[in-house]
LOSEGU-458461 format. One record per residue: z, y, x of N, C-alpha, C, CB in turn; residue in three letters. Coordinates in steps of 0.02 Angstrom, whole numbers, plus 32768, in hexadecimal, padded with zeros to 4 digits. Glycine has a CB too. Example, Ala and Ser with C-alpha at 12.3 -4.5 7.8 and 13.67 -1.06 7.14 Angstrom:
! residues 2
n_w | n_v | n_u | ca_w | ca_v | ca_u | c_w | c_v | c_u | cb_w | cb_v | cb_u | code
8186 | 7EE4 | 8294 | 8186 | 7F1F | 8267 | 8186 | 7F5B | 8294 | 81C4 | 7F20 | 8235 | ALA
8162 | 7F90 | 8282 | 8165 | 7FCB | 82AC | 818A | 8002 | 8285 | 811E | 7FE2 | 82C0 | SER
***
This chain:
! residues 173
n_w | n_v | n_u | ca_w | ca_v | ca_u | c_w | c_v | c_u | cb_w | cb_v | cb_u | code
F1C9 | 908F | 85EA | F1A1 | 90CC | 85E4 | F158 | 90BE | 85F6 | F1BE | 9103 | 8612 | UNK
F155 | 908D | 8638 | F117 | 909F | 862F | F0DC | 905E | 860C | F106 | 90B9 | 8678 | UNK
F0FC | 902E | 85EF | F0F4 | 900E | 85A7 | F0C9 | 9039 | 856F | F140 | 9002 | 8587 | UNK
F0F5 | 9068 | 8567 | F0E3 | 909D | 8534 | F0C2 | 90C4 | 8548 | F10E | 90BE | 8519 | UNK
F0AB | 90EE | 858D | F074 | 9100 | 859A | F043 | 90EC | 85A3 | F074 | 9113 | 85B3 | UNK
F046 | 9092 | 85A6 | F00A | 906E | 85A9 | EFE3 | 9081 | 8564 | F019 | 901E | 85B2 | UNK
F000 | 9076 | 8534 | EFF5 | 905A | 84E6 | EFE0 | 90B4 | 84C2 | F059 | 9028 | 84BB | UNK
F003 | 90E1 | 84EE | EFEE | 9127 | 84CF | EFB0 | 9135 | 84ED | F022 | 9164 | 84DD | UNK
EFA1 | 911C | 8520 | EF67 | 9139 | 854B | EF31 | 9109 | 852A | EF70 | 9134 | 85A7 | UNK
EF40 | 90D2 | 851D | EF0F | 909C | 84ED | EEEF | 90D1 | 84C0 | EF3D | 905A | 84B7 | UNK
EF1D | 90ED | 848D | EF14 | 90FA | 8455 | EF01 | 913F | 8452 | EF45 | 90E9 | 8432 | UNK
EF04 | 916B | 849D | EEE5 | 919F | 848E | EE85 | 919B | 849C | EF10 | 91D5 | 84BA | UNK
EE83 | 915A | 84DC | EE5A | 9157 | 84DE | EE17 | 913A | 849B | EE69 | 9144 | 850F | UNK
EE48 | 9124 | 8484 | EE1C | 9109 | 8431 | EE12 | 913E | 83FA | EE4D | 90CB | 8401 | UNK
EE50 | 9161 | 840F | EE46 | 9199 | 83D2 | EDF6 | 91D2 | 83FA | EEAD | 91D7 | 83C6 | UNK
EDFD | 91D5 | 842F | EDB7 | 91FD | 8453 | ED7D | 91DF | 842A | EDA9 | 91EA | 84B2 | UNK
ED81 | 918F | 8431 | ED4A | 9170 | 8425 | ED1C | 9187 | 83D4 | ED65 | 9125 | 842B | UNK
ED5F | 9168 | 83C5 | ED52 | 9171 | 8372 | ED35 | 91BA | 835C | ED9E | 9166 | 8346 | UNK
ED70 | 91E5 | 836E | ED62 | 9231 | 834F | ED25 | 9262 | 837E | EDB5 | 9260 | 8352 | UNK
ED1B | 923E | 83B4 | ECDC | 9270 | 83DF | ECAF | 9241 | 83EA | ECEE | 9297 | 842E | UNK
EC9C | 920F | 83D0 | EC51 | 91E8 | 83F1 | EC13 | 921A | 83E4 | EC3B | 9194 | 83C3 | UNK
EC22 | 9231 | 83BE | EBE2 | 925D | 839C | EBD7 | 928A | 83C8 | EBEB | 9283 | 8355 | UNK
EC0B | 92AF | 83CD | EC13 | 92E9 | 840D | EBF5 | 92D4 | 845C | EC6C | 92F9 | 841A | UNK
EC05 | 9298 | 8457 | EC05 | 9286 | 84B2 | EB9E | 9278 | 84A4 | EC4E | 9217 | 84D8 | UNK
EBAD | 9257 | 8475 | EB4B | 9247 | 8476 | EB2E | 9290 | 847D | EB21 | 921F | 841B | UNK
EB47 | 92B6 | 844C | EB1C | 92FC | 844B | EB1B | 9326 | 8486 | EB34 | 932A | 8417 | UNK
EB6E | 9323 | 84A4 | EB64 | 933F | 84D6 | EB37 | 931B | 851D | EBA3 | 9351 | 84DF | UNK
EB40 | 92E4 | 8510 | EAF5 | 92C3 | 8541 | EAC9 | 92C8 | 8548 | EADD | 929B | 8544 | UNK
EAAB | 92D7 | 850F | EA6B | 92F0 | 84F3 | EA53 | 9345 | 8512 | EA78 | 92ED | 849B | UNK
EA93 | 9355 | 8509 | EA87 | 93B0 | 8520 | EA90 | 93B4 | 856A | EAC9 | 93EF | 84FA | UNK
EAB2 | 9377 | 8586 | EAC9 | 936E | 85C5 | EA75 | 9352 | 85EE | EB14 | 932F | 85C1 | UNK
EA72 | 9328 | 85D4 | EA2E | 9308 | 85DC | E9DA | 931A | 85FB | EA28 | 92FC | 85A3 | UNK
E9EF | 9352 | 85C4 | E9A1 | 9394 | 85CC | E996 | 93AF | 8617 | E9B3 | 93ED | 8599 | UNK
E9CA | 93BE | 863A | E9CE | 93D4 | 8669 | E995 | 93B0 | 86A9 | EA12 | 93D3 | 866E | UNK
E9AA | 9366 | 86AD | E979 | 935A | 86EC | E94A | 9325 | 86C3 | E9A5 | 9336 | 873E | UNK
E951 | 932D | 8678 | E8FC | 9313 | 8663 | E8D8 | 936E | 8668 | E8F5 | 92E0 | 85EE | UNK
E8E9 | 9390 | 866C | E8D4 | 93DE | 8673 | E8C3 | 93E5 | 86BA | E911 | 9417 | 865F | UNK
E8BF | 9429 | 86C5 | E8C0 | 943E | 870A | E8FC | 944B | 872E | E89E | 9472 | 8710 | UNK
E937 | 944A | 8715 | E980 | 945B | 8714 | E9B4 | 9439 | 8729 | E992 | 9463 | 86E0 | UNK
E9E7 | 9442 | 872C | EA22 | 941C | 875E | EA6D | 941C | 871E | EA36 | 945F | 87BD | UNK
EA8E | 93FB | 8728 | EAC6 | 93F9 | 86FA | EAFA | 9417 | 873D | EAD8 | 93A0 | 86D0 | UNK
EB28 | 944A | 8733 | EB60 | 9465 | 8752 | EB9D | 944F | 872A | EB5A | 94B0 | 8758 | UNK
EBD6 | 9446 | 874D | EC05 | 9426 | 8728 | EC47 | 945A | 8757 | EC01 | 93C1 | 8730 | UNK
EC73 | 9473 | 8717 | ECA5 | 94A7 | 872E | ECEC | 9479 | 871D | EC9E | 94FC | 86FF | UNK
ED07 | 946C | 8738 | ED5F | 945B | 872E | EDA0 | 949E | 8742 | ED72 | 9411 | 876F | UNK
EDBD | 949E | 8707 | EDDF | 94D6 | 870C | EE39 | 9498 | 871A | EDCE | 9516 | 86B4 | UNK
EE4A | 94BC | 8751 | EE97 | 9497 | 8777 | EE8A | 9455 | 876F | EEEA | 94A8 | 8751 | UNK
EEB5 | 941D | 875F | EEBC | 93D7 | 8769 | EE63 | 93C3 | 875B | EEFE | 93B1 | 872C | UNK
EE44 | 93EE | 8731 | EE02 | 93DE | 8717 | EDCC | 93E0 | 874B | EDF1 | 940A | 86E1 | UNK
EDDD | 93E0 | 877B | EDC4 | 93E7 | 87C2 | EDA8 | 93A5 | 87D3 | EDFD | 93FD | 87F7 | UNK
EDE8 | 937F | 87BA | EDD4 | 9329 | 87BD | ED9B | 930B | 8791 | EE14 | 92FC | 87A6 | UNK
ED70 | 9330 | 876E | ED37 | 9312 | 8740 | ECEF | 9324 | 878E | ED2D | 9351 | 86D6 | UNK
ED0E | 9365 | 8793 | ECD1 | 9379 | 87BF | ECCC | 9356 | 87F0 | ECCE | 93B8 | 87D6 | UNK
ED0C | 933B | 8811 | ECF8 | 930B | 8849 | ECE4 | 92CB | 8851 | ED1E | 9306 | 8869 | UNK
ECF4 | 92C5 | 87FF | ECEF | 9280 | 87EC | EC9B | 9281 | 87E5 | ED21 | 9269 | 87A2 | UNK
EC82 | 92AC | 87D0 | EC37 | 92B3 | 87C4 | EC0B | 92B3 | 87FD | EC28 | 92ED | 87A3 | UNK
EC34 | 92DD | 8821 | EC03 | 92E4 | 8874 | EC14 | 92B5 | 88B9 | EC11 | 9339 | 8897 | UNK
EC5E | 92AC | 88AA | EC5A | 927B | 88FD | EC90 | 9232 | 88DD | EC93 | 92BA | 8960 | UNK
EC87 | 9231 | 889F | ECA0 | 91E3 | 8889 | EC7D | 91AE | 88AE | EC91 | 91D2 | 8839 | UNK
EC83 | 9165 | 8899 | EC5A | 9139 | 88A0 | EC10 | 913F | 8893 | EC72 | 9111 | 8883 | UNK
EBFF | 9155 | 884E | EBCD | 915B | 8826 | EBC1 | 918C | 880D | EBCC | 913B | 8800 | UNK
EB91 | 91CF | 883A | EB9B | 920B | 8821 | EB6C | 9208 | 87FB | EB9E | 9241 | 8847 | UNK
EB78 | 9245 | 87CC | EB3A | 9256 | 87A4 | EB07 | 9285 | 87B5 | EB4C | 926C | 876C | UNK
EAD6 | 926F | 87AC | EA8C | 927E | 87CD | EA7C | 92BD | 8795 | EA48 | 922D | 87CA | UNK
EA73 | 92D3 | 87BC | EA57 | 9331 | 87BC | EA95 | 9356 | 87B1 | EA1A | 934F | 8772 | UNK
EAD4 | 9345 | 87CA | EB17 | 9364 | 87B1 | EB1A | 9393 | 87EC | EB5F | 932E | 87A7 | UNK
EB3C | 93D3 | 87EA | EB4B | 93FE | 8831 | EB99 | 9438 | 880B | EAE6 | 943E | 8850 | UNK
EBB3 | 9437 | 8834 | EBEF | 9464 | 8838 | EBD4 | 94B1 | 8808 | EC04 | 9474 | 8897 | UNK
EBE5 | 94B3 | 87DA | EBE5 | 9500 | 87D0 | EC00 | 952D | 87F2 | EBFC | 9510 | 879F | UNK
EBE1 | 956D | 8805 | EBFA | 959B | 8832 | EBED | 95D5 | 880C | EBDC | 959A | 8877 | UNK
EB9C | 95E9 | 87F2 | EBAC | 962B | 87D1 | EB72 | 9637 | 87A4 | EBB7 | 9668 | 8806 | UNK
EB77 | 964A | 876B | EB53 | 964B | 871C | EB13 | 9678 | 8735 | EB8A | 9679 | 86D0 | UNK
EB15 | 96A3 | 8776 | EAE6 | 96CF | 8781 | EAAC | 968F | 878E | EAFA | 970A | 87C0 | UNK
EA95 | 9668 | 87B3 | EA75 | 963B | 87C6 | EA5A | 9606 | 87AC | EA8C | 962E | 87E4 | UNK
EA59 | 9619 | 8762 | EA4E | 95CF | 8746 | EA1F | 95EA | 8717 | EA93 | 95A0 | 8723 | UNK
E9EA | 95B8 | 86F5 | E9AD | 95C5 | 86B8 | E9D4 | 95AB | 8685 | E95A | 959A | 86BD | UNK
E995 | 95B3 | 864F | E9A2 | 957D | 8623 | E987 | 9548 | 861C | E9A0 | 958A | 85F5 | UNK
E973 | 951B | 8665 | E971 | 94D9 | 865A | E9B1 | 94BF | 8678 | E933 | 94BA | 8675 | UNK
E9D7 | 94F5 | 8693 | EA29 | 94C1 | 869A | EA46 | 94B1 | 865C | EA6F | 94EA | 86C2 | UNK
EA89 | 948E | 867D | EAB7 | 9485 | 8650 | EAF3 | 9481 | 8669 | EAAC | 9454 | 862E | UNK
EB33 | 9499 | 864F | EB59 | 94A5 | 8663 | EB92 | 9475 | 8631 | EB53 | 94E9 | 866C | UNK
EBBC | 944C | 865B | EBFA | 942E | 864E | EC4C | 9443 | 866A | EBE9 | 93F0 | 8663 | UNK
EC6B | 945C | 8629 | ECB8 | 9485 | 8634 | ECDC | 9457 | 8621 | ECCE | 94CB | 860A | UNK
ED13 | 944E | 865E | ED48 | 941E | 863A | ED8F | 9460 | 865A | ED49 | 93AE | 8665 | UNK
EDBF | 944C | 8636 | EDF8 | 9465 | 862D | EE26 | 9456 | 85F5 | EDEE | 949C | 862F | UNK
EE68 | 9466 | 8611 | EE98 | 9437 | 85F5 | EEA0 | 945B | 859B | EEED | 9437 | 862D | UNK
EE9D | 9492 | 858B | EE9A | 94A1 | 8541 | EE57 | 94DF | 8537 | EEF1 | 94C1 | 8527 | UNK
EE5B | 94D1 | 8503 | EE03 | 94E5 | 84E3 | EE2E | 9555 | 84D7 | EDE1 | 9497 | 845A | UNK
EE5B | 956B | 84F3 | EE67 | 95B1 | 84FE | EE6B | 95B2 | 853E | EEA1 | 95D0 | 84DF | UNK
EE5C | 959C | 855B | EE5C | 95AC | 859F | EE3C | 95E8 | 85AD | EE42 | 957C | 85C4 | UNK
EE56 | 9625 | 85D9 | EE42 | 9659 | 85ED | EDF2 | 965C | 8617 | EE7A | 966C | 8611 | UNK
EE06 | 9649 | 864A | EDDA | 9640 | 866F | ED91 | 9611 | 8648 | EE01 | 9621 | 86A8 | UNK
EDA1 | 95E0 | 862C | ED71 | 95B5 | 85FD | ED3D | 95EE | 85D5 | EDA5 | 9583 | 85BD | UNK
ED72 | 960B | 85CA | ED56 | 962C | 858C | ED27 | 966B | 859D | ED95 | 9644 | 855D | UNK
ED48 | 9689 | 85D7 | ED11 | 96CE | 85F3 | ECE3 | 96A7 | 861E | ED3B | 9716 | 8629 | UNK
ECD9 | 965A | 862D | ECA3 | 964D | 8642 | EC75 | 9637 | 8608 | ECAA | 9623 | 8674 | UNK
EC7E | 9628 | 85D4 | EC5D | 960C | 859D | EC3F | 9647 | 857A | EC8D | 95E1 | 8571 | UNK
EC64 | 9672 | 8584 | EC4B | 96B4 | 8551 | EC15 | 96C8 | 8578 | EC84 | 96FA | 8542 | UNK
EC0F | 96C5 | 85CA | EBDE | 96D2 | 85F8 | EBB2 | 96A1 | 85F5 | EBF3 | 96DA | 8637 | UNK
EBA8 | 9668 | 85D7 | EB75 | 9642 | 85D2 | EB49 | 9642 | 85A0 | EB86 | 9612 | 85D5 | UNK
EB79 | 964C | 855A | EB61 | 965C | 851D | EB29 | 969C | 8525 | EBA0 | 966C | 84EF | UNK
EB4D | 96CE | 854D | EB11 | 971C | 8548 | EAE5 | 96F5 | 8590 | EB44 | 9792 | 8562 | UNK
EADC | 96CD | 85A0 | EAA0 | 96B8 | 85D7 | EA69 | 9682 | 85AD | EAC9 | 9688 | 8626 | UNK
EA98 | 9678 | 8581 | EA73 | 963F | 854C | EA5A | 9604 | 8577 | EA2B | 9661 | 851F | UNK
EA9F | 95E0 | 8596 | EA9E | 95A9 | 85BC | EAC4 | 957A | 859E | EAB1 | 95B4 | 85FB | UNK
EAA7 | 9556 | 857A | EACE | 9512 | 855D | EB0B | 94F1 | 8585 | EA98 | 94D6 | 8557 | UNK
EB30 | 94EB | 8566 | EB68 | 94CA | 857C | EB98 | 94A4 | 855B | EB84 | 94ED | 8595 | UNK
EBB7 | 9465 | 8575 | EBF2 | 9435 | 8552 | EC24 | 9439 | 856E | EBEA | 93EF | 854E | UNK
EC58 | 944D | 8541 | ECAE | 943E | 8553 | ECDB | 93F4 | 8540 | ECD9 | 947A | 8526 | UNK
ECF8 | 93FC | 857B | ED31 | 93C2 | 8574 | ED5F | 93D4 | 856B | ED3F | 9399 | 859F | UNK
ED93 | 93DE | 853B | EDDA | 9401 | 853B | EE02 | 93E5 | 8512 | EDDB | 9445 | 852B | UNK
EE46 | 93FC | 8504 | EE77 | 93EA | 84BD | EE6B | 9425 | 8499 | EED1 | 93DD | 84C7 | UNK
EE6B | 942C | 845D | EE71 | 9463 | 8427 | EEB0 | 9474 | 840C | EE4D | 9453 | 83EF | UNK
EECF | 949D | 8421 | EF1C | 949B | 8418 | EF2F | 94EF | 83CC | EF48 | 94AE | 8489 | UNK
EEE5 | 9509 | 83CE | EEE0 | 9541 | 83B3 | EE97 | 953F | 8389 | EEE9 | 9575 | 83E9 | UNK
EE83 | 951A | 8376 | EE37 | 9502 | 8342 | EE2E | 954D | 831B | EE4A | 94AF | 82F4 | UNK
EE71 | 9573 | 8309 | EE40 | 95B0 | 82FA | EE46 | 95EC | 830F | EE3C | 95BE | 82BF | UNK
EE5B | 95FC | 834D | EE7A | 962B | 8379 | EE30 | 9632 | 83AC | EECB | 9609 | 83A2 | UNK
EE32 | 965F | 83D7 | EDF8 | 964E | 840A | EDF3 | 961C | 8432 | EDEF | 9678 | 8433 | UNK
EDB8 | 95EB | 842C | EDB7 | 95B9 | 843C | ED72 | 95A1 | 8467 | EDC8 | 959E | 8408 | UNK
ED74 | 9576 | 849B | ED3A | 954E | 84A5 | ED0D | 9534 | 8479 | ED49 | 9523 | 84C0 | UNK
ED34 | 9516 | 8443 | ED01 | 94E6 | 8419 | ECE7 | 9524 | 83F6 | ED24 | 94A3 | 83E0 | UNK
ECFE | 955E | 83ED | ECD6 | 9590 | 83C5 | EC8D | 95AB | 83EE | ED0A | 95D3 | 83B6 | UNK
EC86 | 95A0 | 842F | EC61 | 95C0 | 8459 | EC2D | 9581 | 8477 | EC90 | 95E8 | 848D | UNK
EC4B | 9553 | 8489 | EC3B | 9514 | 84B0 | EBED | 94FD | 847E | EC8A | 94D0 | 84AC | UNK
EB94 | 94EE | 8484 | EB6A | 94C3 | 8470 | EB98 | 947A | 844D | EB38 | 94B5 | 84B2 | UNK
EBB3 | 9462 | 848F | EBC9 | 9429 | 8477 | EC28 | 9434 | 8489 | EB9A | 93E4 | 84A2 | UNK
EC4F | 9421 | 844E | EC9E | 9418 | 846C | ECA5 | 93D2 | 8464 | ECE0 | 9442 | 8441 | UNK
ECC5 | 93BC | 8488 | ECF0 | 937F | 8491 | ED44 | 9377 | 8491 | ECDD | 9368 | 84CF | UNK
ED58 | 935C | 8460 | EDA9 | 9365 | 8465 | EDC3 | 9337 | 8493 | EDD1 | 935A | 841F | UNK
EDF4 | 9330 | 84AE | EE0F | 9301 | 84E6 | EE39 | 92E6 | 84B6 | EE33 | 9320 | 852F | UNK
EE5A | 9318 | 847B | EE86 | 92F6 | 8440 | EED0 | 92E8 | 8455 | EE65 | 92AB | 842A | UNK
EEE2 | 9303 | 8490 | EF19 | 9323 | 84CE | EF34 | 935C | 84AD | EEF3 | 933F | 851E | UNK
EF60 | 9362 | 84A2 | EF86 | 93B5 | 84AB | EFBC | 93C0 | 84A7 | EF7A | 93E5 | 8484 | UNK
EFE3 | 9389 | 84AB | F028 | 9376 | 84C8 | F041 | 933B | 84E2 | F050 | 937F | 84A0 | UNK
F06A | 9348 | 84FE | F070 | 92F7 | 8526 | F077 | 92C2 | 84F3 | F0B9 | 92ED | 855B | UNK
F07B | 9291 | 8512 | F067 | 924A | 84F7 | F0C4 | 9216 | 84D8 | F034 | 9218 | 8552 | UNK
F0F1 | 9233 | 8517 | F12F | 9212 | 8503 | F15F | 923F | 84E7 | F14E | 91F1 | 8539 | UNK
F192 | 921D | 84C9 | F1B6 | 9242 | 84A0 | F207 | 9227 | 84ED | F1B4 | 9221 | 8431 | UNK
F229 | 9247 | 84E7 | F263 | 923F | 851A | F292 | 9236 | 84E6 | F275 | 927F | 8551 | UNK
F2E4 | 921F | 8524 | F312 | 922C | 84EE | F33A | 9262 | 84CE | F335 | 920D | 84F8 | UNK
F32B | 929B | 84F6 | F343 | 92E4 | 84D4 | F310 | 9301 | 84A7 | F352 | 931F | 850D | UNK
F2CF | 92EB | 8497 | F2B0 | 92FF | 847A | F26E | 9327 | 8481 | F2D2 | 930E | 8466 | UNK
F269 | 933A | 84C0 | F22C | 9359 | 84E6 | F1ED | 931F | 84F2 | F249 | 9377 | 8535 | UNK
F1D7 | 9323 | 84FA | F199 | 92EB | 850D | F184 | 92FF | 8563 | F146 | 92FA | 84CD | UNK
F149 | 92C4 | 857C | F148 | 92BF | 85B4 | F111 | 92A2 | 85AC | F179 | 92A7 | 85D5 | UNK
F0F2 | 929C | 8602 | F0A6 | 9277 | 85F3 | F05B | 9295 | 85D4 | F0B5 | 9245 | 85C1 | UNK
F04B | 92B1 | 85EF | F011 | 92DF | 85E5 | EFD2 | 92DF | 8614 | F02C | 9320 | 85E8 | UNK
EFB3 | 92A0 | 85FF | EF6C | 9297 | 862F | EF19 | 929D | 8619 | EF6F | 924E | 8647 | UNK
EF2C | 92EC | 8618 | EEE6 | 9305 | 8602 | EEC9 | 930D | 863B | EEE1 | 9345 | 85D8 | UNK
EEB5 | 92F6 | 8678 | EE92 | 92E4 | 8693 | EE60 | 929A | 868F | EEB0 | 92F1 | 86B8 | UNK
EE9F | 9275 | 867E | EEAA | 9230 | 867B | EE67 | 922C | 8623 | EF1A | 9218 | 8672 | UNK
EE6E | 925D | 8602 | EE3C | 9246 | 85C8 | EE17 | 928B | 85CF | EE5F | 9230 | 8573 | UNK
EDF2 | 92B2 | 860B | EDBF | 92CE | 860C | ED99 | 9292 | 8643 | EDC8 | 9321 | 861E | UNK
ED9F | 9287 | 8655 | ED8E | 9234 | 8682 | ED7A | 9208 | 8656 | EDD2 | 9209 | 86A8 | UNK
ED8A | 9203 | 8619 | ED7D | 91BE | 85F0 | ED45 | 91E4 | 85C8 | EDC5 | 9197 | 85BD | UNK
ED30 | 9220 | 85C3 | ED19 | 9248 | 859B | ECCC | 925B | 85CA | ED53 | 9285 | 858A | UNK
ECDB | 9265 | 860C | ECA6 | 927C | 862F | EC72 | 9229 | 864B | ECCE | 92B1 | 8673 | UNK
ECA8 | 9202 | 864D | EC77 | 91BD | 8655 | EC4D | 919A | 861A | ECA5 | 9184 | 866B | UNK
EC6C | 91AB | 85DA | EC3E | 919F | 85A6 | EC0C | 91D3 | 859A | EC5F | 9194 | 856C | UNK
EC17 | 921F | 85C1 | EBCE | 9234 | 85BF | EBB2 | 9220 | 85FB | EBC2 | 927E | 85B6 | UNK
EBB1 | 9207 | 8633 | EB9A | 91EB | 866B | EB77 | 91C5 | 8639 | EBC8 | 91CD | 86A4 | UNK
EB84 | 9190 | 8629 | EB5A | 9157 | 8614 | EB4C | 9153 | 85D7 | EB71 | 911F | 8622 | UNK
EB4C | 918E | 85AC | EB0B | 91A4 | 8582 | EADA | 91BF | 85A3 | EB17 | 91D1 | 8550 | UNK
EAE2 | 91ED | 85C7 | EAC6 | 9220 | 85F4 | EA74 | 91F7 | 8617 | EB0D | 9235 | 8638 | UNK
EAA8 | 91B5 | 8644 | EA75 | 9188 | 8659 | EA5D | 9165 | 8647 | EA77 | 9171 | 8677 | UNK
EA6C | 9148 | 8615 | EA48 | 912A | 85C8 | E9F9 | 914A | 85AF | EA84 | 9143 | 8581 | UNK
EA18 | 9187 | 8597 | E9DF | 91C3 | 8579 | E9B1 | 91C7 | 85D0 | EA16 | 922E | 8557 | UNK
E9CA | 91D7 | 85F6 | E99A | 91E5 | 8637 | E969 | 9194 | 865C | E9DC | 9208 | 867D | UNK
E98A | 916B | 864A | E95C | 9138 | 864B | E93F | 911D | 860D | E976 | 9109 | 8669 | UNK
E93C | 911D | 85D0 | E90B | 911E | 85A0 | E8CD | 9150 | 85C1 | E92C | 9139 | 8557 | UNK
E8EB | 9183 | 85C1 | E8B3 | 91BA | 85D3 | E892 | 91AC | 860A | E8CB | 91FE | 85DE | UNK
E899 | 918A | 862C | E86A | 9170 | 8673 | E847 | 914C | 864E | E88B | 9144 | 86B9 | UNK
***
């Protein structure tokens, strides 16, 4: 089993690569503005997605001008705001995004799209990012599947905007 979660987690992480490079640059770019601006990037994790935010602020290598989102009242538009959560309907995702959209505060999502034409993040989100997640990874022997580490590829997702992020922010120096 976990052979095969090696080789699935390979391949989800390649499929990110392939199908969102574009996304992760752009959203760097929108991510970016913030502390070449006067502005701060806030970063929200909704449940397990908690782990991007900590990973941003008290990792090894945090990211510079990153701070905990707390509340949409407090922010301009030289922020920027980064949503991760485990699917792009998320409740909560979504009545904070709709509150950003009427503040006209740019913002990038990290999520799975499990509903592309239902109400969605990527419908609302400046920038979406798919995690390309939205069901587990193994198949069992009764037939259910298992293995579901969408944390595990909003992590692989938030470090390639880290280091676009600091890429674009040191050109700009």
């Amino acid at each position: 089993m976990q052979k095969m979660f090696t080789t699935q987690l390979a391949g989800l992480f390649k499929r990110i690569f392939d199908k969102e490079e574009l996304n992760i640059e752009d959203g760097a770019r929108l991510l970016a503005q913030a502390p070449v601006g006067e502005g701060s990037i806030y970063i929200k994790g909704f449940k397990e997605m908690e782990g991007v935010v900590l990973e941003a602020l008290e990792g090894a290598e945090p990211l510079k001008s990153a701070f905990p989102f707390e509340s949409a009242e407090k922010l301009t538009n030289a922020d920027r705001v980064l949503l991760v959560t485990r699917f792009a309907d998320d409740e909560g995702a979504l009545l904070l995004s709709e509150n950003l959209v009427e503040k006209n505060i740019p913002f990038v999502v990290i999520a799975g799209d499990n509903k592309p034409q239902g109400n969605s993040l990527a419908n609302l989100a400046d920038v979406f990012i798919q995690t390309c997640l939205v069901k587990p990874l193994l198949p069992t022997e009764d037939g259910s599947r298992v293995g579901f580490p969408s944390l595990m590829a909003a992590l692989y997702i938030y470090f390639s905007l880290k280091f676009s992020i600091e890429d674009i922010l040191e050109e700009y120096e």
